[in-house]
Backbone as a chain_set.jsonl record, in Angstrom:
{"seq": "XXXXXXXXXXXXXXXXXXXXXXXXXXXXXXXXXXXXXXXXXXXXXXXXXXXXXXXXXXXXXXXXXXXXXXXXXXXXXXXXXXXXXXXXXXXXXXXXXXXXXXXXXXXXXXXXXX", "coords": {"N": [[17.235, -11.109, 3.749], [14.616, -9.39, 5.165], [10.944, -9.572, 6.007], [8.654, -6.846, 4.582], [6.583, -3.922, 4.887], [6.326, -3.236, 2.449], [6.296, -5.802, 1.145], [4.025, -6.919, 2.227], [2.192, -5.163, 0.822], [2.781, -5.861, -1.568], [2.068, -8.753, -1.79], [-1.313, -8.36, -1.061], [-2.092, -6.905, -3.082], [-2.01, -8.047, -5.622], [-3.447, -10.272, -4.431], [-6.132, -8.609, -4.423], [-6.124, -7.631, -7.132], [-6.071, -10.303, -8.76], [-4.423, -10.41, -10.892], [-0.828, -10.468, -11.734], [0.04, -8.841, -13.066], [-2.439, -6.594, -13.358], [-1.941, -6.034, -10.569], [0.708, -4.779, -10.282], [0.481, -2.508, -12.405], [-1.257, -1.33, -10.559], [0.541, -0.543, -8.41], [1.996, 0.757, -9.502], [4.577, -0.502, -10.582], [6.189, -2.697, -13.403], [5.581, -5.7, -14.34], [7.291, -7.608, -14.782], [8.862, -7.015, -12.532], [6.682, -6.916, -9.937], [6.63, -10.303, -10.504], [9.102, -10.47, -10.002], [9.267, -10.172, -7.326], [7.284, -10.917, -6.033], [8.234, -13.861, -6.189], [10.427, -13.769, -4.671], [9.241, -13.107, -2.14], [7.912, -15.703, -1.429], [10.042, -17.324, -1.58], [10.801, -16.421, 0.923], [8.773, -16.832, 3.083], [8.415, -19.591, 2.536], [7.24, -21.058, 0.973], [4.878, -21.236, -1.732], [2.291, -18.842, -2.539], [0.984, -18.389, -4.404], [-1.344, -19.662, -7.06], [-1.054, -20.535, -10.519], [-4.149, -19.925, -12.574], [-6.667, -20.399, -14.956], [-7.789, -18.088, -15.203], [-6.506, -16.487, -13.806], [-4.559, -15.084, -10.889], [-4.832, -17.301, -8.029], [-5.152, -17.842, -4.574], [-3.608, -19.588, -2.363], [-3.939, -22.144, 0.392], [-2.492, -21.452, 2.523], [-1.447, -18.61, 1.327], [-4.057, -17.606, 1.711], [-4.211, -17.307, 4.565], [-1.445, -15.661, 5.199], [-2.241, -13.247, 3.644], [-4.7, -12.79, 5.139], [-3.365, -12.194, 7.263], [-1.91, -9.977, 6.709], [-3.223, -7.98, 5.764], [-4.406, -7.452, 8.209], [-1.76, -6.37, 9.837], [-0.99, -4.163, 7.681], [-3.377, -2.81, 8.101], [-2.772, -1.746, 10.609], [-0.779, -0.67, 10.653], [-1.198, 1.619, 9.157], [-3.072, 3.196, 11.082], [-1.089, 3.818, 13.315], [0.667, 5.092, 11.34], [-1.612, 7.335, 11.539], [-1.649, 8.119, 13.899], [-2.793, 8.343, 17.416], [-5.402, 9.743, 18.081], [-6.66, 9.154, 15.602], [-6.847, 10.587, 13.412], [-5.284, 11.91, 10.396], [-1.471, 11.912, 10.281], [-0.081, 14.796, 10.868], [1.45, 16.8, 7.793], [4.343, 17.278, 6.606], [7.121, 19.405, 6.003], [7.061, 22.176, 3.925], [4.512, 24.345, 2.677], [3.283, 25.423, -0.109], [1.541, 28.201, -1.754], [0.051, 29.863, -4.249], [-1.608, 32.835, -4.969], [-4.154, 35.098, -5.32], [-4.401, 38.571, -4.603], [-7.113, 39.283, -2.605], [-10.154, 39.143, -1.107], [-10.347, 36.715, 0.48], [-7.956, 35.366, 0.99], [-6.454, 36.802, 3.828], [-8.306, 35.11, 5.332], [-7.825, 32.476, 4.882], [-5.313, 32.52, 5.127], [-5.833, 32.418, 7.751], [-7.058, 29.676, 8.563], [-5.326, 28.506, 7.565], [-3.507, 28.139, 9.301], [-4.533, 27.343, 11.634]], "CA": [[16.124, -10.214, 3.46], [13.269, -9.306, 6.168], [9.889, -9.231, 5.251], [8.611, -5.56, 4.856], [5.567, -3.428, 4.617], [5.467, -3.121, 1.192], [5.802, -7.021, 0.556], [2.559, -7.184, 2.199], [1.073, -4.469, 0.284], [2.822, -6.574, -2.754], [0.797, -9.589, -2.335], [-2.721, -7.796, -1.019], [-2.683, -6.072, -4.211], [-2.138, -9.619, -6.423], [-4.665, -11.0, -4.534], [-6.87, -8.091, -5.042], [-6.937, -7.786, -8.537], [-6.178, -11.3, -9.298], [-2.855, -11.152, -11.512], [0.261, -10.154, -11.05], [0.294, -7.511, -14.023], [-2.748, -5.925, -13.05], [-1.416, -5.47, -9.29], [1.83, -4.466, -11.236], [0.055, -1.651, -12.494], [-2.378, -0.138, -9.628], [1.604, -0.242, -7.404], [3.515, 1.237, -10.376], [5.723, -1.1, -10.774], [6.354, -3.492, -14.146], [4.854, -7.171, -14.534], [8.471, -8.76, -14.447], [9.216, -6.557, -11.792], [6.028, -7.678, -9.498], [6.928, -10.978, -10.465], [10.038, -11.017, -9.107], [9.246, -9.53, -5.968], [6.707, -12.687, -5.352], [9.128, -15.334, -5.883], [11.607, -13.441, -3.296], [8.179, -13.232, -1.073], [7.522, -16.609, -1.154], [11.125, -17.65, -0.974], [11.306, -15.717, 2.375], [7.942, -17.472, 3.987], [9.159, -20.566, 2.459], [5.764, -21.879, 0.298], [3.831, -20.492, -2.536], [1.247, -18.249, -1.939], [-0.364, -18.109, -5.43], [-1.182, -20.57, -7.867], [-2.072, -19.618, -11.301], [-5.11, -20.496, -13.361], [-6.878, -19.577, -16.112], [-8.912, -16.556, -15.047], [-5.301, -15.506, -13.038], [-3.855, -15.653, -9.766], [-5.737, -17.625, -7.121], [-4.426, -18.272, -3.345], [-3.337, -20.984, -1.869], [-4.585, -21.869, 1.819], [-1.126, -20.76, 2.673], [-1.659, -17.541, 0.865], [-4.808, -17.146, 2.321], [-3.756, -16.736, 5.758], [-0.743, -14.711, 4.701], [-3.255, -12.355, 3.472], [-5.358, -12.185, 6.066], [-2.545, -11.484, 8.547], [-1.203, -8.631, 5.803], [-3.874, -7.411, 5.528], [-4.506, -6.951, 9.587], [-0.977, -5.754, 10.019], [-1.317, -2.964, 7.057], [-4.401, -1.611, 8.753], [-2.252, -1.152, 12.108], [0.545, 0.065, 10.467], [-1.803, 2.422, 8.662], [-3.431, 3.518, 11.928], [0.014, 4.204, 13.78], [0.35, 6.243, 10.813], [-2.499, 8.341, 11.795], [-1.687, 8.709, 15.606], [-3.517, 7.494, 18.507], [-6.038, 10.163, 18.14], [-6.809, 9.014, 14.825], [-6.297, 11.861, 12.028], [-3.873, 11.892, 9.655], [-0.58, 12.753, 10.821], [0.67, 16.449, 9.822], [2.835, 16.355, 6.717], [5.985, 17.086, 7.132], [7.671, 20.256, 5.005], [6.748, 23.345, 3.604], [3.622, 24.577, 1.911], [3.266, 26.877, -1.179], [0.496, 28.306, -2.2], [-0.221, 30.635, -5.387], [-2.846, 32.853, -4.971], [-4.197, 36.707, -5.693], [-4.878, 39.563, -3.438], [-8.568, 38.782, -2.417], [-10.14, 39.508, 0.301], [-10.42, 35.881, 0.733], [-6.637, 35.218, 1.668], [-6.549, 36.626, 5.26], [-9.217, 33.9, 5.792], [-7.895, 30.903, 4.315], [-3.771, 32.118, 5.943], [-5.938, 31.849, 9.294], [-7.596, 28.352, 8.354], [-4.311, 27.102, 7.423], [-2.382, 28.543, 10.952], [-4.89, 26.2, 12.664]], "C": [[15.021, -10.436, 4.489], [11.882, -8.843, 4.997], [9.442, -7.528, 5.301], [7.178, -4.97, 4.424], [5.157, -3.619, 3.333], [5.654, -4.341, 0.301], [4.452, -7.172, 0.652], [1.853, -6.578, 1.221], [1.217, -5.362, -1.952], [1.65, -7.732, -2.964], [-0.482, -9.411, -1.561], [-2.615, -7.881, -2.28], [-2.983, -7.27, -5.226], [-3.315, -10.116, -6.197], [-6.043, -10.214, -4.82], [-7.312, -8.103, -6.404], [-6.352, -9.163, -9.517], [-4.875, -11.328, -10.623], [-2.271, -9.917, -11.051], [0.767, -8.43, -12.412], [-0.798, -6.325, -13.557], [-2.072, -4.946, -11.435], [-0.067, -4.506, -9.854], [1.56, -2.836, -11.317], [-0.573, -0.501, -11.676], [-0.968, 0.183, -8.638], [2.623, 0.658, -8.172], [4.563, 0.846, -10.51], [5.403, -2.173, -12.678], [6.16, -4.565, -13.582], [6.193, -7.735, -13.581], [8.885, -8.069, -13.119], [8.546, -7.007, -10.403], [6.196, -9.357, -9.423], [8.119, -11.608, -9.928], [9.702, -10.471, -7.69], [8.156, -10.925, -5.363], [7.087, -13.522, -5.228], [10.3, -14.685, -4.838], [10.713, -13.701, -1.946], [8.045, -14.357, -0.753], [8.763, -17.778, -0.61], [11.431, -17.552, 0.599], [10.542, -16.369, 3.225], [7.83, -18.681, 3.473], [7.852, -21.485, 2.176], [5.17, -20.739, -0.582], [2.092, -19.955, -1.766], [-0.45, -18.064, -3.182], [-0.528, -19.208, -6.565], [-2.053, -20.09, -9.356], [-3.006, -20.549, -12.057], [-5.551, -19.946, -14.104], [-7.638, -18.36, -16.388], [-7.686, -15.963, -14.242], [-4.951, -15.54, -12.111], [-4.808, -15.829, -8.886], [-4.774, -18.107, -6.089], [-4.481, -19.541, -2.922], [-4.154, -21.045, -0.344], [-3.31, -21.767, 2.797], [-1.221, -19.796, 2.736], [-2.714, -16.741, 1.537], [-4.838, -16.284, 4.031], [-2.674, -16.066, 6.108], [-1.092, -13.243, 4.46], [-4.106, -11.867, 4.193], [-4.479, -11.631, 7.108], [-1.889, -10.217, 7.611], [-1.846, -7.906, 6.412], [-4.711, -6.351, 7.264], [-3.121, -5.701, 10.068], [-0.695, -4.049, 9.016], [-2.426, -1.792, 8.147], [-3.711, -0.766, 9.851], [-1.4, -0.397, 12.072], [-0.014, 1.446, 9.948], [-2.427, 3.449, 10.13], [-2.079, 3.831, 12.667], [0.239, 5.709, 12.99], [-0.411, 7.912, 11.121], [-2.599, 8.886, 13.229], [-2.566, 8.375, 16.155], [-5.043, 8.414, 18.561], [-7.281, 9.625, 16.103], [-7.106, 9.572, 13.558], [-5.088, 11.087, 11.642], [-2.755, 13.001, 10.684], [-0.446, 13.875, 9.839], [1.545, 15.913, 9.095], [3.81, 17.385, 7.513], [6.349, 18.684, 5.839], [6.77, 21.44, 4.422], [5.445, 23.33, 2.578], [3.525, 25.527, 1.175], [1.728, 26.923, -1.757], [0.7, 29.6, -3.276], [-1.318, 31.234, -5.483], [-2.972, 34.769, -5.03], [-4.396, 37.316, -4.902], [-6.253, 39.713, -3.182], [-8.663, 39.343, -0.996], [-10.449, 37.752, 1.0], [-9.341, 35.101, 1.661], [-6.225, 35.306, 2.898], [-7.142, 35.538, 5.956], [-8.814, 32.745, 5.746], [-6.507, 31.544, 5.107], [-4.592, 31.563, 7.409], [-6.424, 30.86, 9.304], [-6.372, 27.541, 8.079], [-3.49, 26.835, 8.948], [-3.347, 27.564, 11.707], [-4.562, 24.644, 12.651]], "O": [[14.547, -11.559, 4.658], [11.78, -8.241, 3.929], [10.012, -6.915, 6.203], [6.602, -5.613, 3.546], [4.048, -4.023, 2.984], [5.38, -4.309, -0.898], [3.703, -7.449, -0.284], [0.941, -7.198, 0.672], [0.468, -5.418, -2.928], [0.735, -7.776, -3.786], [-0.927, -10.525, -1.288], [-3.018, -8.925, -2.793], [-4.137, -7.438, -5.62], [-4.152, -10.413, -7.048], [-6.993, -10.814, -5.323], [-8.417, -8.431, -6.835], [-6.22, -9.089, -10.738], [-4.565, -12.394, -11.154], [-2.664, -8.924, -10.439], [1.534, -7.468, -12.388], [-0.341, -5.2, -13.357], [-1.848, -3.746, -11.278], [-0.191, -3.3, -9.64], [2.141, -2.013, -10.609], [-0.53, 0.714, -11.872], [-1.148, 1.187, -7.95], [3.673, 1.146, -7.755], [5.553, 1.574, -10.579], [4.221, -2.223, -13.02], [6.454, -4.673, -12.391], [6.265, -8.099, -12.407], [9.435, -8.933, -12.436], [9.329, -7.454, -9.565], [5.92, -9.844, -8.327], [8.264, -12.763, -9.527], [10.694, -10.733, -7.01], [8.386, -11.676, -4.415], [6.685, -14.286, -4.351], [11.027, -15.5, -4.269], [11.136, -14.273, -0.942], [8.005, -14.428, 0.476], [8.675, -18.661, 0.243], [12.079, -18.328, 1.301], [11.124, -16.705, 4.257], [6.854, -19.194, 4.02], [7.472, -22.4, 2.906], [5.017, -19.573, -0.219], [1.259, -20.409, -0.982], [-1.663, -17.861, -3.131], [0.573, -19.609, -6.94], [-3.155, -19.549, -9.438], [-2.757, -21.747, -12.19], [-5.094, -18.817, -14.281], [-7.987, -17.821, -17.438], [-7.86, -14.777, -13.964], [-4.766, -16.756, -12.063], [-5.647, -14.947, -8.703], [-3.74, -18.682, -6.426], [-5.338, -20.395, -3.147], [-4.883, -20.121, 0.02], [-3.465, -22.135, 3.962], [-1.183, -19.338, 3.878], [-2.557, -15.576, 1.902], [-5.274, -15.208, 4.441], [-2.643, -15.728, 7.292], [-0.479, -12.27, 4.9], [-4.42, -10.68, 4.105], [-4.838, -10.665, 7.781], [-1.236, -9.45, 8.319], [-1.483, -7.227, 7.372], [-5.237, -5.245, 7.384], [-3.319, -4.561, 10.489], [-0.297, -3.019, 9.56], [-2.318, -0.67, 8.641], [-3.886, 0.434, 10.061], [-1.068, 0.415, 12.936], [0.638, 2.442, 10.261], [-2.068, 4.624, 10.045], [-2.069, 4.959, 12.176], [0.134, 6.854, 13.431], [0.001, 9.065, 10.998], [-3.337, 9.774, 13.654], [-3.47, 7.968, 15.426], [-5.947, 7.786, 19.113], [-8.445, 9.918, 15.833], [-7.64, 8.888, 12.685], [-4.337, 10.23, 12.108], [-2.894, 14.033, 11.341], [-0.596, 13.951, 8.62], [2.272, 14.953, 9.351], [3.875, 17.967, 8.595], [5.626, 18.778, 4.847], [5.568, 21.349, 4.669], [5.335, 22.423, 1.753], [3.664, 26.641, 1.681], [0.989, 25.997, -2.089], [1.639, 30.347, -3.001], [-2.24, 30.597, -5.992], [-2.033, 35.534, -4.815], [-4.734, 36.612, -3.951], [-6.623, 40.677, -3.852], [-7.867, 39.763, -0.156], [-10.809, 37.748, 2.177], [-9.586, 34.446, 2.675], [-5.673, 34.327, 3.401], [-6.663, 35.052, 6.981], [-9.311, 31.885, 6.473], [-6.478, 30.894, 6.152], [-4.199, 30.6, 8.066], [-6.465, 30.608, 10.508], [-6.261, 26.326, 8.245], [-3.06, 25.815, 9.485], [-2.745, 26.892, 12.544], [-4.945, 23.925, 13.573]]}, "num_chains": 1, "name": "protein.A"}
């Protein structure tokens, strides 16, 4: 197993909101589900990253710098994303729209053609 984008974005989010259920939640994934995906994470960079306590998951100084390099590499990967000019890239696939005979419509097809 290689590490992968969305390990990082696994443990950001942990360390963001401090347990592993909340993060769980804001990624859409299940607790036990998050939970296993950290012990494969930590398996893979070969040291714990989180240690728990009684207010919830706190980093290690392991973790910490784990996190800070995520958290660098997300941004870049995020920015690639957006192209060198820095916009969002164009989506991808077809657009539908639903809409009445207005005189508004000519206006907005030529706002979208740009």
């Amino acid at each position: 197993m290689e590490l992968e984008l969305r390990h990082l974005r696994v443990v950001c989010a942990i360390a963001d909101f401090g347990s592993v259920g909340r993060a769980a939640a804001a990624l859409g994934f299940t607790q036990p589900a998050m939970s296993t995906q950290l012990r494969r994470i930590e398996r893979l960079l070969g040291d714990g990253l989180f240690v728990r306590s009684g207010t919830g998951m706190e980093l290690t100084a392991y973790g910490a710098q784990v996190v800070s390099q995520a958290r660098d590499i997300l941004a870049r990967a995020d920015a690639l994303g957006r192209g060198s000019t820095g916009r969002p890239a164009a989506a991808a696939g077809p657009l539908r729209l639903g809409v009445t005979n207005t005189p508004v419509v000519p206006a907005l097809l030529d706002a979208l053609g740009r």
